[in-house]
C-alpha positions, 0 to 999 in steps of 0.5 A: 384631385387627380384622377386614378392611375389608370386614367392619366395618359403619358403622350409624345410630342408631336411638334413644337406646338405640343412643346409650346403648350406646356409652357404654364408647366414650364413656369410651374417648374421654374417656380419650384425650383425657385423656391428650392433656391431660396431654401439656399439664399439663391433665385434665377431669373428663368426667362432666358432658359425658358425663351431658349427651351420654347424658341429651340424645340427641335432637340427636344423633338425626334429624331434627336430628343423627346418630349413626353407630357401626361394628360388626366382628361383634357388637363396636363398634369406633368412633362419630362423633356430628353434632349441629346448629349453626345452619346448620351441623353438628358433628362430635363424639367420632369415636373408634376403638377401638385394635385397630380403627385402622389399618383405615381405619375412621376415614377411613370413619367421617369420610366417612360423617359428612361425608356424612350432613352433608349430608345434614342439609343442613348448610352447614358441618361444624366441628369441634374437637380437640387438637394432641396428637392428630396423626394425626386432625388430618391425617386432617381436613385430608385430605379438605379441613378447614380451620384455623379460629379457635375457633367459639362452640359449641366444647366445647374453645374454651369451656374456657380452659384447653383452647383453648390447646391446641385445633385448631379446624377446618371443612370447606364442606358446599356445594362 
């Protein structure tokens, strides 16, 4: 069981060594969406996306992006990741662990994010995920996301086989 709100901890990433810890996390997500994929007939094999993420850390580092992870002790117990696009910043892998939901952390998580977006002085903050995965999608669209047509720096839109099935989203970094 997770612990009350009050003790998860939302930190920044201080270099890539925090980056490559989240790896269990990373393959925790990758095996969510998988398993969303399925629910449509459709798996990836999400090792090139990972050996990419873990071997490229830089955009995911100040001054360009973030990484943000929750701490519950010593436990980490969910991540988002930011990385610049153009003007505009991306909103990548938020993930919680499952005995972690429930608490709120992912509402903090996405707050937090959007926060740190603008302070990267990001315009917009886009980003993608599955029809399956509803609850995160009414989560976005909470605090004011919008449905938008696949952007171009889409890892979903980019993948024909996906996009079908992808939800594609924005949210004004400006108003």
């Amino acid at each position: 069981m997770a612990a009350s709100k009050a003790d998860l901890r939302i930190l920044a990433a201080d270099g890539p060594d925090d980056i490559h810890a989240l790896r269990p996390l990373l393959i925790g997500y990758f095996e969510v969406i998988n398993t969303a994929l399925a629910s449509f007939g459709e798996t990836i094999d999400f090792t090139p996306m990972l050996n990419d993420m873990l071997g490229h850390t830089a955009r995911f580092l100040p001054p360009d992006g973030q990484t943000l992870y929750a701490v519950d002790g010593d436990r980490t117990v969910g991540m988002a990741f930011l990385k610049p696009i153009g003007p505009n910043i991306e909103l990548k892998r938020l993930f919680v662990l499952p005995e972690a939901q429930g608490t709120g952390l992912g509402g903090r998580l996405l707050n937090h994010a959007i926060s740190e977006a603008r302070a990267l002085g990001g315009a917009a903050l886009y980003l993608d995920t599955l029809q399956g995965l509803s609850t995160a999608v009414r989560m976005y669209e909470k605090v004011g996301f919008k449905h938008i047509p696949a952007y171009p720096e889409s890892e979903v839109g980019g993948n024909a086989r996906v996009a079908k099935h992808g939800v594609f989203m924005c949210l004004d970094l400006t108003a």
